[in-house]
Backbone bond lengths (Angstrom), bond angles and torsions (degrees), N, CA, C in turn:
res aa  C-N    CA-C-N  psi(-1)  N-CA   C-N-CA  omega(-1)  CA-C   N-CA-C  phi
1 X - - - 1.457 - - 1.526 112.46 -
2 X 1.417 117.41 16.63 1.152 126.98 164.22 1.751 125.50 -19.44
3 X 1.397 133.22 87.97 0.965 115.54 167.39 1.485 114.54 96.34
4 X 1.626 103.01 -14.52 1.447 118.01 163.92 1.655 118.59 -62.40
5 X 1.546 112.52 142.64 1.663 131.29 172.52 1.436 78.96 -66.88
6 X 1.941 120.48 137.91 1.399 124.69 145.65 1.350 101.00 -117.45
7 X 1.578 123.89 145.49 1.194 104.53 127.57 1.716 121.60 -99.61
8 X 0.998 124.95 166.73 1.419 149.00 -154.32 1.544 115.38 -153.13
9 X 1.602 110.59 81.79 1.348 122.85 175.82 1.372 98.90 -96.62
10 X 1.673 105.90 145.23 1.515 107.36 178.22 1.454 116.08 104.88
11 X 1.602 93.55 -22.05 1.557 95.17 -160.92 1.691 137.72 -79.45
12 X 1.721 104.14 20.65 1.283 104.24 -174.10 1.760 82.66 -116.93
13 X 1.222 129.15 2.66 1.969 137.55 -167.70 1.930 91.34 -69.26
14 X 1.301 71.50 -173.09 1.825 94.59 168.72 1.448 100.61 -52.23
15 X 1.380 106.55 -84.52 1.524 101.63 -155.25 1.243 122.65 -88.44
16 X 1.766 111.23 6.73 1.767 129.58 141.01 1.640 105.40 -45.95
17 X 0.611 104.68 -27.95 1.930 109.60 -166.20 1.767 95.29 -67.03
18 X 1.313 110.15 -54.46 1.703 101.88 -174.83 1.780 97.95 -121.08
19 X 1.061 113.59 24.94 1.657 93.46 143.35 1.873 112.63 -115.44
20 X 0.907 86.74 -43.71 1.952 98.57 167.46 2.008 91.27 -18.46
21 X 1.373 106.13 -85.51 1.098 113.51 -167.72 1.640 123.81 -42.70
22 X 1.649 109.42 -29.34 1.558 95.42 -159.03 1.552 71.57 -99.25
23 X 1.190 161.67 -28.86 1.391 154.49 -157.56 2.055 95.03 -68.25
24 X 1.225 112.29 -54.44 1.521 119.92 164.84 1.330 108.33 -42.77
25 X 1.066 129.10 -47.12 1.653 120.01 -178.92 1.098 118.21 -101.15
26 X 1.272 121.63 20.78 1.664 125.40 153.77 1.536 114.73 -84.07
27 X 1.436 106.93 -5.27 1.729 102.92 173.23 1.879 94.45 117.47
28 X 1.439 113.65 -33.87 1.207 109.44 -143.44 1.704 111.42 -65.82
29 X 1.636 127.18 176.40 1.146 122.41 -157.45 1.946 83.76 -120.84
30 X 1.631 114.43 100.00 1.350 113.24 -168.06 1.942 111.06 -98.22
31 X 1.221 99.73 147.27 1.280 110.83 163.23 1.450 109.67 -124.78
32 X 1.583 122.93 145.11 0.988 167.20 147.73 1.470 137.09 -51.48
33 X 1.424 121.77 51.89 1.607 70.12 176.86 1.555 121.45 -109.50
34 X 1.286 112.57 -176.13 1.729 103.57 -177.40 1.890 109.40 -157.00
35 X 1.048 88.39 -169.97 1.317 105.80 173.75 1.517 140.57 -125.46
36 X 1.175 94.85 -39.13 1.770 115.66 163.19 1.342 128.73 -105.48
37 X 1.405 107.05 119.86 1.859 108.33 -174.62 1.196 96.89 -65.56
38 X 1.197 133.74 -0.15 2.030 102.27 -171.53 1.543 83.20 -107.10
39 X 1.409 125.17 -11.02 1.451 115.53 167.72 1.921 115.15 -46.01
40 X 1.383 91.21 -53.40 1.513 111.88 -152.49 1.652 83.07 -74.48
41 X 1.156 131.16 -58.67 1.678 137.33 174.40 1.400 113.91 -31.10
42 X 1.705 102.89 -32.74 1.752 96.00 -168.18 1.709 91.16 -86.44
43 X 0.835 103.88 -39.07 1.835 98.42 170.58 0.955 134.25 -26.88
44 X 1.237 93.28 -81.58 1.373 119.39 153.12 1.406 115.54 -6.62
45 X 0.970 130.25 -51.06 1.562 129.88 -135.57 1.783 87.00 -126.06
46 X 1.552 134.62 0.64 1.152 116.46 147.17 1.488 110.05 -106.25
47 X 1.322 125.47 45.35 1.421 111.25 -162.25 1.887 83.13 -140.02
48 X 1.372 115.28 149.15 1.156 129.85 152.47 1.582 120.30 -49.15
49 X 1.006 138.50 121.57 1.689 132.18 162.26 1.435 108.27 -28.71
50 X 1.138 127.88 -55.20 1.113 121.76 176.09 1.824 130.84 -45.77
51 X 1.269 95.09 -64.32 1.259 119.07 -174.22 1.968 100.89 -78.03
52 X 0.442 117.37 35.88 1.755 119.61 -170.09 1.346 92.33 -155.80
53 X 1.619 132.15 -11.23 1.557 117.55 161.51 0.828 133.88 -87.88
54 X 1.435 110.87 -9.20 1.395 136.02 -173.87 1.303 109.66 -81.32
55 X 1.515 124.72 -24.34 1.517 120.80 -175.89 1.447 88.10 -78.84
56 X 1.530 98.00 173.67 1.724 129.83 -170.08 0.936 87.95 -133.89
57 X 1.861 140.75 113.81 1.015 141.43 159.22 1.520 107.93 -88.33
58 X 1.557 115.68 144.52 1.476 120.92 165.34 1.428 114.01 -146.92
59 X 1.347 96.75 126.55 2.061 107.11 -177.80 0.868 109.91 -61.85
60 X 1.424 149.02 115.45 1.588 157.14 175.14 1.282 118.32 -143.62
61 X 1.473 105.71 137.99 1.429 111.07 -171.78 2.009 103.19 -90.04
62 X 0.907 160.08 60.03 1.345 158.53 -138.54 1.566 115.54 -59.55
63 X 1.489 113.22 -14.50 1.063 99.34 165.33 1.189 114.94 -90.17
64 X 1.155 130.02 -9.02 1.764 118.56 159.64 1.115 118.10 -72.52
65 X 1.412 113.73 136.37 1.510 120.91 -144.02 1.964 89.73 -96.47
66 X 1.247 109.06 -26.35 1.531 115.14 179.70 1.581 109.44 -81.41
67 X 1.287 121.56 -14.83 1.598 131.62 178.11 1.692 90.00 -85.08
68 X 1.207 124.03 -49.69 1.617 113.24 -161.26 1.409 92.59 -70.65
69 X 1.710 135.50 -55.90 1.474 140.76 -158.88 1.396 98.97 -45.10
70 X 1.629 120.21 -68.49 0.985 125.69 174.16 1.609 126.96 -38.21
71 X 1.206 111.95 -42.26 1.344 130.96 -176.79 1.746 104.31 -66.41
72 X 0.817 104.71 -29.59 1.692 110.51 -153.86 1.697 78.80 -103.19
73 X 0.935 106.27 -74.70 2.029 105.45 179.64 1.166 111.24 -40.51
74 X 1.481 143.98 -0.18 1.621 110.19 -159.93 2.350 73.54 -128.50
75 X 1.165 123.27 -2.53 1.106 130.50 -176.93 1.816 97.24 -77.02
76 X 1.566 105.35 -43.11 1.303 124.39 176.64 2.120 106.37 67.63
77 X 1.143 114.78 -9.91 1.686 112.04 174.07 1.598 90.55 -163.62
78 X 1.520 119.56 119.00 1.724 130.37 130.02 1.206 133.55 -94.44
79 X 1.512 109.63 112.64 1.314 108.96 -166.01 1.442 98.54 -84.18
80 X 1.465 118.55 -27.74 1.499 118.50 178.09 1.422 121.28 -140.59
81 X 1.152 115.10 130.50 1.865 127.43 172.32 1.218 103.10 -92.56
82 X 1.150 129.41 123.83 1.533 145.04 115.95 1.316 129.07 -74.99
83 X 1.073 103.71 118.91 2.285 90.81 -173.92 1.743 90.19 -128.30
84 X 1.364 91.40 117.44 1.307 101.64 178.42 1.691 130.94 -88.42
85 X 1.623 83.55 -21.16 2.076 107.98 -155.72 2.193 97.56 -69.57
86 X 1.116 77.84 124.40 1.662 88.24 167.92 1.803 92.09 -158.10
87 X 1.603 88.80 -167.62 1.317 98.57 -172.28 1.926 109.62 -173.42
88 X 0.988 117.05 153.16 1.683 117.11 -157.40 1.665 92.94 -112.26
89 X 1.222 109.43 141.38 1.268 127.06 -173.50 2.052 104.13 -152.04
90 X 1.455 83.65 142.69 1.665 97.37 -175.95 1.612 137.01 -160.90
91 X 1.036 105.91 108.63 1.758 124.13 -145.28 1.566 127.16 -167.69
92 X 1.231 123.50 108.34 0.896 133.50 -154.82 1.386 103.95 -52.17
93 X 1.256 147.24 178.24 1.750 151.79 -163.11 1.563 83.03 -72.97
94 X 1.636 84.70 -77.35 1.867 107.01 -148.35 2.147 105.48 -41.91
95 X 1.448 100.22 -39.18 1.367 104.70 -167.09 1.565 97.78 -95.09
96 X 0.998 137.38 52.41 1.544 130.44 -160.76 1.477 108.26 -119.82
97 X 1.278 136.29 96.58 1.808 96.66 -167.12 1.479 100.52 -88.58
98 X 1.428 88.85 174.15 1.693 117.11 179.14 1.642 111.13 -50.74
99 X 1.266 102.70 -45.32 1.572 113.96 -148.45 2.312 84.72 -85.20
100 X 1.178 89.46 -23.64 1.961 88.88 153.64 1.271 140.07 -77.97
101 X 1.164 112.69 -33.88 1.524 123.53 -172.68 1.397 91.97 -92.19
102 X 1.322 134.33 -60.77 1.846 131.44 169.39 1.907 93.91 -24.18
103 X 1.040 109.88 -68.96 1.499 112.40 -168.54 1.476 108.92 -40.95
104 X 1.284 108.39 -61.90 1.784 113.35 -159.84 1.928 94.57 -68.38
105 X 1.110 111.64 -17.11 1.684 92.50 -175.42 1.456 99.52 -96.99
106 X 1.231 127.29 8.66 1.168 139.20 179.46 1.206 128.55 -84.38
107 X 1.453 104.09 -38.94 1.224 126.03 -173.62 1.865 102.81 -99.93
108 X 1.420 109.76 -52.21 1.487 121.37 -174.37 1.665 94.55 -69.97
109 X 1.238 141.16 -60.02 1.239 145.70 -118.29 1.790 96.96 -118.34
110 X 1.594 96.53 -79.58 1.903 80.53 -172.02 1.403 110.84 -87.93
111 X 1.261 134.02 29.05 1.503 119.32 161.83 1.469 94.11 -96.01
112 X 1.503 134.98 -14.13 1.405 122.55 177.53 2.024 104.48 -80.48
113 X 1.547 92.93 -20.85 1.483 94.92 -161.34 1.525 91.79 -63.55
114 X 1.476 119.16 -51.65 1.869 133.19 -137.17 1.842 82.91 -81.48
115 X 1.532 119.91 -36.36 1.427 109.33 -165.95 1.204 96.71 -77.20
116 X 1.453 148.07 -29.34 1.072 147.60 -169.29 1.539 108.86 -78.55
117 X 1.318 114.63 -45.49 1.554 124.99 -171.13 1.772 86.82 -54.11
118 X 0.790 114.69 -75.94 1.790 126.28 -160.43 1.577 108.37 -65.91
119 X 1.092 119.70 -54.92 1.353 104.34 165.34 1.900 135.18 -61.02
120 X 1.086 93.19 -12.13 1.811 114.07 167.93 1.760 107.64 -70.17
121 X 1.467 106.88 -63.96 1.510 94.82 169.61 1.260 124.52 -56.81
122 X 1.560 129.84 -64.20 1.612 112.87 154.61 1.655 126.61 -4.37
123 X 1.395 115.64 -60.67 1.380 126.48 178.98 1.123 114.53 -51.37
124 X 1.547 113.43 -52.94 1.335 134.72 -152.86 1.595 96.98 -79.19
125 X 0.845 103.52 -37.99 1.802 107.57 -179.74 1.910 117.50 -92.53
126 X 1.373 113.04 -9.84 1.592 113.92 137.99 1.464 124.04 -114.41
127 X 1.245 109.77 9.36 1.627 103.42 157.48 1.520 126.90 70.32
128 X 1.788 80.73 34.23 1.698 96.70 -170.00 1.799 103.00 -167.26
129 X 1.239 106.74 133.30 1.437 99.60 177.69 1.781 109.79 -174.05
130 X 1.064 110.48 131.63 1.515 124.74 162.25 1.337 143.44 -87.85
131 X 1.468 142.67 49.53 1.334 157.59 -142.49 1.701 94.89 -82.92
132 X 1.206 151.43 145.06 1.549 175.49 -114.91 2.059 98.60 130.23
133 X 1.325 82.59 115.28 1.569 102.52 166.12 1.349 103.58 -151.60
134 X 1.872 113.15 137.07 1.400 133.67 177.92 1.423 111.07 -87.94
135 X 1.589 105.74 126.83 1.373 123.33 -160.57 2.176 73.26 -121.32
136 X 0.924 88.09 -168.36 1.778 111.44 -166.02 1.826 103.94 -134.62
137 X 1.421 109.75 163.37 1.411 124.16 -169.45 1.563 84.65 -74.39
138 X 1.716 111.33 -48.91 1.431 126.77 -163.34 1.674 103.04 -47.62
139 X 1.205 124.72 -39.76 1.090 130.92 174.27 1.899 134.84 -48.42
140 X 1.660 92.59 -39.01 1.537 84.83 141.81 1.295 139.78 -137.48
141 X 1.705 98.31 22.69 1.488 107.93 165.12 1.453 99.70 -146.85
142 X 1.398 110.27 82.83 1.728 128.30 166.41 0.903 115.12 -29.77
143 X 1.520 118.72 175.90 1.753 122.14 165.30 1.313 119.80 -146.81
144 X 1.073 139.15 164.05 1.525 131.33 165.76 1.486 91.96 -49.27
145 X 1.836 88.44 159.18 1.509 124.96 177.99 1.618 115.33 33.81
146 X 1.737 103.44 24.52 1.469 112.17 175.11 1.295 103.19 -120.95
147 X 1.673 123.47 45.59 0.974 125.46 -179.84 2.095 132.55 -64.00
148 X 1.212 94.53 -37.81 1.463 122.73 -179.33 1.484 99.92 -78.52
149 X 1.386 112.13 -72.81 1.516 109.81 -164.58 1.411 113.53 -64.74
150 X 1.530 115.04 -41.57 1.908 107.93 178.04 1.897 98.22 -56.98
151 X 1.553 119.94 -47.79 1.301 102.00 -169.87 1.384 120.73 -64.65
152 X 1.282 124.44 -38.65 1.535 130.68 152.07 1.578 113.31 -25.62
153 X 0.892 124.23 -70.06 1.421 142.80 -155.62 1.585 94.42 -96.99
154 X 1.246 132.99 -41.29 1.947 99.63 147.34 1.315 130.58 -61.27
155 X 1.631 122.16 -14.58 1.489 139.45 -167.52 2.195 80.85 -80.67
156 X 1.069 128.87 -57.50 1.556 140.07 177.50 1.902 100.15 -39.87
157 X 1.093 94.11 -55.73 1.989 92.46 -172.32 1.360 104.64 -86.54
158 X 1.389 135.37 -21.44 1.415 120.46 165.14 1.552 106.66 -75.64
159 X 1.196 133.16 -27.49 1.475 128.56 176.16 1.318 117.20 -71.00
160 X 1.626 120.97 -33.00 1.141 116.24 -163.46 2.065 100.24 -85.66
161 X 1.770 107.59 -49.07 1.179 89.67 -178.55 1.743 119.06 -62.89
162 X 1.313 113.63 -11.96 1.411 118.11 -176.06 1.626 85.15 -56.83
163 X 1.630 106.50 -91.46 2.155 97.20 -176.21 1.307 109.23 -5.28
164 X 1.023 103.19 -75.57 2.108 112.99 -163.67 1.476 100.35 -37.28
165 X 1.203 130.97 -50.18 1.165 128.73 -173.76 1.751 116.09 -71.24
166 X 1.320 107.10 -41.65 1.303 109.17 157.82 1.591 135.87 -65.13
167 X 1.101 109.82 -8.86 1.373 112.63 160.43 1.543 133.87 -139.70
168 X 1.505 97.40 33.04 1.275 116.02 -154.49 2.165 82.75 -78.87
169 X 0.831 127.49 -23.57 1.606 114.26 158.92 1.518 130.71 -52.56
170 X 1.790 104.00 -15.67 1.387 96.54 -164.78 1.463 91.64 -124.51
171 X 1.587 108.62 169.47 1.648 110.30 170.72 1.522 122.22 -79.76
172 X 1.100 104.67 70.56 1.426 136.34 178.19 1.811 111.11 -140.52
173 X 1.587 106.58 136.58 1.307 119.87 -173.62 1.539 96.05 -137.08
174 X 1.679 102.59 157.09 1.200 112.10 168.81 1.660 108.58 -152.77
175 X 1.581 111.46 133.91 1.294 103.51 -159.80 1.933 76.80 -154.31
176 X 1.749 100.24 160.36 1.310 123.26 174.57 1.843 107.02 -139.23
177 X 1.272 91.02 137.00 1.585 96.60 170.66 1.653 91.01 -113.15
178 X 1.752 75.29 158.46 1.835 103.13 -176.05 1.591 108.18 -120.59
179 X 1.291 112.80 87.50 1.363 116.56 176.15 1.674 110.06 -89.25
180 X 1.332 112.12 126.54 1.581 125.62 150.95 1.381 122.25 -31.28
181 X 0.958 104.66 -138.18 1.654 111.75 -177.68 1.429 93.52 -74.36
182 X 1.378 124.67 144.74 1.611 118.68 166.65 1.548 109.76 -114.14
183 X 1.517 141.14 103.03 1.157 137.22 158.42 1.586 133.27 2.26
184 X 1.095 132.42 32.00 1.486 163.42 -159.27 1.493 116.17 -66.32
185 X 1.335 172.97 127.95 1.246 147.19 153.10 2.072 111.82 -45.52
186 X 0.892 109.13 -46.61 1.552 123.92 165.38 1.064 106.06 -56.70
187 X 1.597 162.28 -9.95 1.531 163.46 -140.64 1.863 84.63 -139.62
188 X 1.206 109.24 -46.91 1.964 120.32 -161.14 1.480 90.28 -75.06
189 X 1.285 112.33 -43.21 2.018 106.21 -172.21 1.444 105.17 -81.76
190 X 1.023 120.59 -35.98 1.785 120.31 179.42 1.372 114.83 -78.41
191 X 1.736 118.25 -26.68 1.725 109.15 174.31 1.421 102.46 -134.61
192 X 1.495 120.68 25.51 1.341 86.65 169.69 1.746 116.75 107.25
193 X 1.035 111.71 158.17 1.776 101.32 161.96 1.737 123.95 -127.96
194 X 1.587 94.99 9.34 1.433 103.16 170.76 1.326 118.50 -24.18
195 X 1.109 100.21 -62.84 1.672 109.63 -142.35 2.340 96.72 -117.24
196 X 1.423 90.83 3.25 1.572 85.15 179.74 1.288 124.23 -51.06
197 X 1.707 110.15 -9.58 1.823 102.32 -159.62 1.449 94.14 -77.57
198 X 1.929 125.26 -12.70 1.253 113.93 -139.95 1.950 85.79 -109.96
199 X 1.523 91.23 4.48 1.583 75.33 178.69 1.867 124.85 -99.25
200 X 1.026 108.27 -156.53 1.708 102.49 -174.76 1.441 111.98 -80.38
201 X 1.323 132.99 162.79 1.677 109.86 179.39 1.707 77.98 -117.38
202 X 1.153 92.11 153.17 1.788 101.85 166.47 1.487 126.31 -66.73
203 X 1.375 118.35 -25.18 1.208 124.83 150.11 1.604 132.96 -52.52
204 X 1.377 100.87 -36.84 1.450 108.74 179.46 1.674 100.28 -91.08
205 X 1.110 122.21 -10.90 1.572 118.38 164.06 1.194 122.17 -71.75
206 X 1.780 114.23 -42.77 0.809 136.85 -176.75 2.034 106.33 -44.87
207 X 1.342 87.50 -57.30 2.144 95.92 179.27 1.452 106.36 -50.95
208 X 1.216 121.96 -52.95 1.139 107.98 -174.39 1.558 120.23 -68.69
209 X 1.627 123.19 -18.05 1.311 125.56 173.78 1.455 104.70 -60.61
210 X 1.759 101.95 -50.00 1.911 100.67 -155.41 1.988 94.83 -65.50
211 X 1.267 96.88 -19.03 2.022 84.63 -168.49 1.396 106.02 -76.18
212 X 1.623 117.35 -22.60 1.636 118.98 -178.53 1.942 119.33 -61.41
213 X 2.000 79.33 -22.31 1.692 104.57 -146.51 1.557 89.33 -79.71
214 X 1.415 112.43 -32.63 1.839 114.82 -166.61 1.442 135.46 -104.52
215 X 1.015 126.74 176.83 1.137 119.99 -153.45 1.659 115.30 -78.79
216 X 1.550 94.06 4.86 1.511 102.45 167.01 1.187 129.26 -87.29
217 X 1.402 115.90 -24.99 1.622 112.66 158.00 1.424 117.46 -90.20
218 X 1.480 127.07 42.33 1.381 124.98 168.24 1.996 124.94 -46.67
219 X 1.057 92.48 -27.40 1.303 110.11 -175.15 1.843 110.68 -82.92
220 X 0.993 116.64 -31.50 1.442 133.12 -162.44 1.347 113.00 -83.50
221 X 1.462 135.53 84.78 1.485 134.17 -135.06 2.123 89.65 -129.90
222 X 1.359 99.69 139.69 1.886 98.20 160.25 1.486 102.26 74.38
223 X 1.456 122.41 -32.58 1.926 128.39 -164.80 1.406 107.28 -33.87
224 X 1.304 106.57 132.43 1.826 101.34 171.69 1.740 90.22 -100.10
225 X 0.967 154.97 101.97 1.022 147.86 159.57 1.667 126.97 -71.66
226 X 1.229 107.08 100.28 1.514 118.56 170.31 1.398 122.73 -45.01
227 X 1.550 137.03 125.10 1.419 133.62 175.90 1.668 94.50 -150.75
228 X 1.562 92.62 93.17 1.579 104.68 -170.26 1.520 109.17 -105.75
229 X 1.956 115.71 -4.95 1.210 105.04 -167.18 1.301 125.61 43.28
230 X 1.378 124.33 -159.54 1.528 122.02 -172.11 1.344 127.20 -93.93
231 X 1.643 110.47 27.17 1.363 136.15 168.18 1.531 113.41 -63.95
């Protein structure tokens, strides 16, 4: 991704923490955006001075569809999307409220939709583009009281192979990996570290994002790609 426009949503989160970094040492020219300074701070502090100057941070709310336009317009060319932002939700159907499940597809579902909408025209108008969005294991094998987030996060892999199919004429790809549990500091305080060795590290997610992201998987269109680690 040498020299490539990224954007990079997600990327100050959990598993922003170790893809942020290896996406920086592919050459590429990254943007940021976020919401929380102690986000960008915790970064910070796994990143070289160097390599941590190179990002372009920008405060954006992503579900405003006029925050992403803008966002995506003032970049003026993305050669590559990564959309990292999701979020875990858990609640049985019957006891679930509305004003929850609105949320989790909100967060999982149309901030992938609005980054995708706007960064597609960009593409479409240089005739080149790289889309990677994180779908979940839950996505095609659900679970109890994972009602909201598996449907969210299948609503993510029907959108993304939908693109692929829509531009499967042009040099533009769109693909989602489905990671399991992901090795997280937030994943370690909510379950524990029993069983962390068997989960994904964000770093090792990270490889499989940058290979979706480059010009080496040109061929590789719609892929749900599984990264279940030893789950």
């Amino acid at each position: 991704m040498r020299g490539k426009q990224v954007l990079l949503t997600g990327g100050t989160g959990g598993l922003g923490l170790g893809v942020t970094p290896t996406v920086v040492a592919c050459g590429a020219q990254v943007t940021v955006p976020y919401r929380s300074e102690s986000g960008v701070a915790r970064l910070k502090e796994r990143m070289s001075a160097a390599d941590f100057d190179r990002i372009r941070f920008v405060k954006a709310n992503l579900n405003d569809e006029s925050v992403v336009e803008k966002l995506v317009n003032d970049l003026g060319r993305v050669d590559v999307l990564i959309h990292l932002i999701g979020g875990f939700s858990m609640g049985r159907t019957d006891e679930f409220s509305f004003d929850d499940w609105k949320a989790s597809f909100d967060l999982n579902l149309n901030t992938t939709f609005l980054v995708c909408k706007h960064c597609l025209k960009a593409m479409r108008r240089h005739g080149y583009g790289r889309i990677v969005t994180i779908g979940s294991r839950g996505a095609v094998q659900p679970g109890a009281q994972l009602a909201a987030y598996c449907a969210s996060k299948a609503g993510v892999v029907a959108l993304t192979q939908a693109i692929a199919q829509e531009t499967k004429e042009m040099d533009i790809t769109a693909n989602v990996v489905l990671p399991s549990v992901i090795d997280t500091p937030a994943n370690r305080e909510a379950m524990g570290e029993a069983q962390a060795s068997q989960w994904v590290k964000a770093e090792s997610l990270a490889q499989t994002i940058c290979f979706l992201a480059s010009d080496a998987a040109k061929d590789i269109r719609g892929a749900a790609v599984p990264v279940y680690g030893a789950i």
